[in-house]
Every structure is written in C-alpha cells, then in structure tokens.
Phi, psi and omega in degrees: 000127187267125172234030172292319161335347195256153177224142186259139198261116156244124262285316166343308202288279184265007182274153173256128150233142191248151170291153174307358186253308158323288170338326197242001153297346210267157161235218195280310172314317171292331182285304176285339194292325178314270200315335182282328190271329209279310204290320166282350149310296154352289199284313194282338178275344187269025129298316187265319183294291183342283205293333168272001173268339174295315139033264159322322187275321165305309194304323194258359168287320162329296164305331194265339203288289178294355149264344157268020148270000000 
C-alpha cells in the first residue's frame, strides 16, 4: 500500500481560531458551540490516527509474515 499521497491533519489544521477581539463579539452560545465543534474534531481525528496506525501495523505485519514464508 503506497500512502505517499496521504497528508496528515493536525489539530492545528482543521481548528477555528478567533483573535481576542473576534473572540469577544461572540456570545455565550456562540463560545460553546466553538468548544462542542473543537471537542468533536479532537475525538475524530485521535479516531482516525488511531484506526491508521493499526492500519499501518497490519501492513507491516503482513510484510514481516511473508518474509517467514
């Protein structure tokens, strides 16, 4: 499996950030909805890191298999 083509999403990446001054137009309702969308961003990407690195470890188990064959 070739993954060069893949780029990895960092939290960084895909995250909103407001400057302190954006930040303080917002109101209360708008500030959580911010943490409830950051916080389910979070959980999906250490979901998807998760699920490629087993991923990744089949693969290379796969490889270690077929070279003791």
């Amino acid at each position: 499996v070739d993954l060069g083509n893949c780029s990895f999403l960092l939290q960084e990446e895909v995250g909103v950030r407001f400057t302190k001054e954006e930040w303080a137009l917002l109101d209360s309702s708008q500030r959580a909805l911010h943490g409830e969308v950051m916080m389910e961003t979070s959980r999906n990407l250490a979901c998807l890191s998760k699920k490629l690195s087993g991923f990744l470890f089949q693969i290379e188990e796969q490889k270690l298999i077929s070279r003791l064959e």
